[in-house]
C-alpha positions as CSV (number, residue, x, y, z in Angstrom):
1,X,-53.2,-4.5,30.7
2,X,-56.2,-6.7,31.7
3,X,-56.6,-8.8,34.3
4,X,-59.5,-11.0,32.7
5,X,-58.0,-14.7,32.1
6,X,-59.2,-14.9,28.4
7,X,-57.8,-11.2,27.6
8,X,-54.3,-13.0,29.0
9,X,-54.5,-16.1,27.5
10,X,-55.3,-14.4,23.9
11,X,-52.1,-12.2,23.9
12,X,-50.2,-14.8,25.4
13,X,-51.3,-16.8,21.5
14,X,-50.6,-13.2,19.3
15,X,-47.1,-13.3,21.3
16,X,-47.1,-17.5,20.5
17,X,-47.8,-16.5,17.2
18,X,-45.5,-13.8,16.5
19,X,-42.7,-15.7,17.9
20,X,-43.3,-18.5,15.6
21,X,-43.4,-16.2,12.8
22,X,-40.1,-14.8,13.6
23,X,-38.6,-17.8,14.5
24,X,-39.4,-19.4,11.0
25,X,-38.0,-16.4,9.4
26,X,-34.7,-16.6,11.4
27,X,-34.6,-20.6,10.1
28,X,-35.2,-19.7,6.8
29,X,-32.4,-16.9,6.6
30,X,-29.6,-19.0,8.4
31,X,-30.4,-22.0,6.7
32,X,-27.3,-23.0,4.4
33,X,-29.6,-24.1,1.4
34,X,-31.3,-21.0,1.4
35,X,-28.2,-19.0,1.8
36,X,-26.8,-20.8,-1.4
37,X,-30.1,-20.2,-3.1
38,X,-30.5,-16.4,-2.5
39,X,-26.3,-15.9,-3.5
40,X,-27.0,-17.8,-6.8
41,X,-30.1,-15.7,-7.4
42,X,-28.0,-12.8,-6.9
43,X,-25.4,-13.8,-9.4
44,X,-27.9,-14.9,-11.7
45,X,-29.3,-12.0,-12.2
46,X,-26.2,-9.9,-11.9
47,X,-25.1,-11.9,-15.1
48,X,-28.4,-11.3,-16.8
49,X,-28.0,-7.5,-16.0
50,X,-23.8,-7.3,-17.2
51,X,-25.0,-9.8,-20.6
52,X,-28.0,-7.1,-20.9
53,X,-25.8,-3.9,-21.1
54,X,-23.0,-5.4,-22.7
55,X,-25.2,-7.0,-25.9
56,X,-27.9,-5.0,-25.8
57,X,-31.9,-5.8,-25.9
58,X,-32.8,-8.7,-28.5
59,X,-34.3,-7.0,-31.1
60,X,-34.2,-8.7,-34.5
61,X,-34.5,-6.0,-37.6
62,X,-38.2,-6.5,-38.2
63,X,-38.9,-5.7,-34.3
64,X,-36.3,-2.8,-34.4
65,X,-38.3,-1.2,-37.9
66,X,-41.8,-1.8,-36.7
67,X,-40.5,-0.7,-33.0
68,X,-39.6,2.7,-34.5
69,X,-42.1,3.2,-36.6
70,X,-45.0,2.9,-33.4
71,X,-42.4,4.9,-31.6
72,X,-42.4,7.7,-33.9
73,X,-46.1,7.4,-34.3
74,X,-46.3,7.2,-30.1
75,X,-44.3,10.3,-30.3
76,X,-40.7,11.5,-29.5
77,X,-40.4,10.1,-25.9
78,X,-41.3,6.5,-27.1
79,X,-38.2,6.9,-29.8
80,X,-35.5,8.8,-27.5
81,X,-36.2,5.5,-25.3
82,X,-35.9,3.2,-28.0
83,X,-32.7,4.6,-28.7
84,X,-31.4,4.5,-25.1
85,X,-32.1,0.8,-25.4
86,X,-30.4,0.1,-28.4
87,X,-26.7,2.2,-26.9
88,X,-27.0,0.5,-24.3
89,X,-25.8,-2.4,-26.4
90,X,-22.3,-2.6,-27.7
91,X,-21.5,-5.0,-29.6
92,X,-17.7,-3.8,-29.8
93,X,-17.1,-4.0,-26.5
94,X,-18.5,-7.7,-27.0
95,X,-16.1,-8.0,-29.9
96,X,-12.9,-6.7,-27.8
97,X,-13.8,-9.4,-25.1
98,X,-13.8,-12.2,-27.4
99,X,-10.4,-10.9,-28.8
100,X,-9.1,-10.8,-25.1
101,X,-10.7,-14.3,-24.4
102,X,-8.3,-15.5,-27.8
103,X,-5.3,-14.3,-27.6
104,X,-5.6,-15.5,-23.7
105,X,-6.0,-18.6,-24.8
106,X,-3.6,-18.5,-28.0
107,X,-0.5,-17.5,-25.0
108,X,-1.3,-20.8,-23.0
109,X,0.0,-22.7,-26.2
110,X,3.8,-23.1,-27.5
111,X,5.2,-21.1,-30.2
112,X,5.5,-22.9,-33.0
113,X,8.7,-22.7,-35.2
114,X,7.2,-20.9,-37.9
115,X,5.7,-18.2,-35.4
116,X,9.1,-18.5,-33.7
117,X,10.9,-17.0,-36.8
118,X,8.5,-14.5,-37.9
119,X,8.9,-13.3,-34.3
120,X,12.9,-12.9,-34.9
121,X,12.6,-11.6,-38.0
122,X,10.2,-9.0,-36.7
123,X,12.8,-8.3,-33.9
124,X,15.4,-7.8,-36.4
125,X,13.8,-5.3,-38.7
126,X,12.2,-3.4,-35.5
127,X,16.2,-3.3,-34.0
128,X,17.0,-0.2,-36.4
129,X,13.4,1.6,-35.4
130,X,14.4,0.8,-31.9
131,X,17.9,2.2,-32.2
132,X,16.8,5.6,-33.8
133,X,14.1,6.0,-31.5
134,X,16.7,6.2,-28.4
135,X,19.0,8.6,-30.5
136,X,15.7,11.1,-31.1
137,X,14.8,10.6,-27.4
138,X,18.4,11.5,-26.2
139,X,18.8,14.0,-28.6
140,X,15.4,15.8,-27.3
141,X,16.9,15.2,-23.8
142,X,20.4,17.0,-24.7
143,X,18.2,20.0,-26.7
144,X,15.5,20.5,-23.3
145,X,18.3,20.3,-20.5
146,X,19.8,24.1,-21.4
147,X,15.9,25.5,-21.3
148,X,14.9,24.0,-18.5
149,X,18.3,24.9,-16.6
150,X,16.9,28.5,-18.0
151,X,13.4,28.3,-16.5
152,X,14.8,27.2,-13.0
153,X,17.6,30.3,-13.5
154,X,14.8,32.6,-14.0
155,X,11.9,31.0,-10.9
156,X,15.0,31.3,-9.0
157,X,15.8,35.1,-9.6
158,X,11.6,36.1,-9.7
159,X,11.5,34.1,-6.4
160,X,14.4,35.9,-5.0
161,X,12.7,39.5,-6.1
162,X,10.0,38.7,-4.5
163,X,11.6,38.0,-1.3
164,X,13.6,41.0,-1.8
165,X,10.2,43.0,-2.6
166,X,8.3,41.7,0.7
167,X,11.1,42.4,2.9
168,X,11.3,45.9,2.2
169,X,7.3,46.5,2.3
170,X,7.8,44.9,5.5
171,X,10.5,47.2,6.8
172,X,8.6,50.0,5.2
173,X,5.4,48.8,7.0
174,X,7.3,48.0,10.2
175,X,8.6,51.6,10.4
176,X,5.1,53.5,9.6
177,X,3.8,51.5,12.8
178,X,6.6,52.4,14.5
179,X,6.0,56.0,13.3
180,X,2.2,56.0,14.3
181,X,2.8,54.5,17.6
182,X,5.1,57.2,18.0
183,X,2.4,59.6,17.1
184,X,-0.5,57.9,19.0
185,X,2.0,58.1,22.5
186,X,2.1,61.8,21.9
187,X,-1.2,62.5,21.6
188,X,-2.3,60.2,24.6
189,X,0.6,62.3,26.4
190,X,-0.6,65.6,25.2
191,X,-4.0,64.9,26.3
């Protein structure tokens, strides 16, 4: 630090300065307009990015040709990146949105009468289908219960064996410690 008047006086502006600076950058972040600004910026462009994956690059089929052809003349890295480009499109997925977006639309509507009776006739001739399907699925039901009443018989009697099996090792174990103790208390006795 420096005592000289001019040397004080100058840092005293850099602080001046500084402070200014950062107190125009605190305005300009907590400013509501520029808040609203910088969030719409942000959709924007996360929009721009979603519409970009989801169609895919512009490319017309002129660009597309003559973009492959320099590519493959550029080499095999130009190419694999022109293909990266173009799956990164998918115009299906586009396809099955608009679909969505319809038949969204189509169920805010009434039925009308004619789509009304096609609907019970379709309930009608499906009631058979329907019925059949529940015999099959009780049938399978009946046919798996005396199987798996089996499996859970035989976890049951493996689990049981090897219960059976551990507690004996254990005893057996048990009893050769016992044994060696035995042994090792002689010896120290002998000694």
């Amino acid at each position: 630090m420096s005592d000289s008047p001019e040397e004080i006086r100058a840092d005293i502006e850099r602080t001046r300065q500084s402070l200014g600076q950062d107190v125009d950058a605190l305005t300009d972040k907590v400013t509501p307009s520029k808040i609203a600004q910088r969030q719409t910026d942000k959709v924007r462009a996360g929009l721009s990015g979603v519409r970009d994956r989801v169609m895919g690059a512009a490319h017309d089929g002129a660009s597309s040709t003559s973009s492959a052809a320099s590519d493959a003349a550029s080499g095999i890295s130009g190419a694999a990146h022109d293909v990266k480009a173009k799956a990164e499109g998918n115009p299906l997925a586009v396809g099955l949105i608009a679909l969505g977006a319809g038949l969204l639309i189509a169920s805010l509507f009434p039925a009308s009468r004619k789509e009304e009776e096609i609907a019970s006739t379709v309930k009608e001739k499906a009631q058979p289908l329907v019925e059949q399907a529940t015999d099959v699925a009780k049938g399978m039901a009946a046919d798996l219960k005396e199987p798996a009443k089996d499996a859970v018989s035989s976890v049951t009697d493996t689990a049981r064996q090897a219960a059976d099996n551990v507690r004996s090792e254990a005893t057996g174990a048990a009893g050769d410690v016992k044994d060696r103790a035995q042994e090792a208390r002689q010896t120290v006795s002998d000694s």
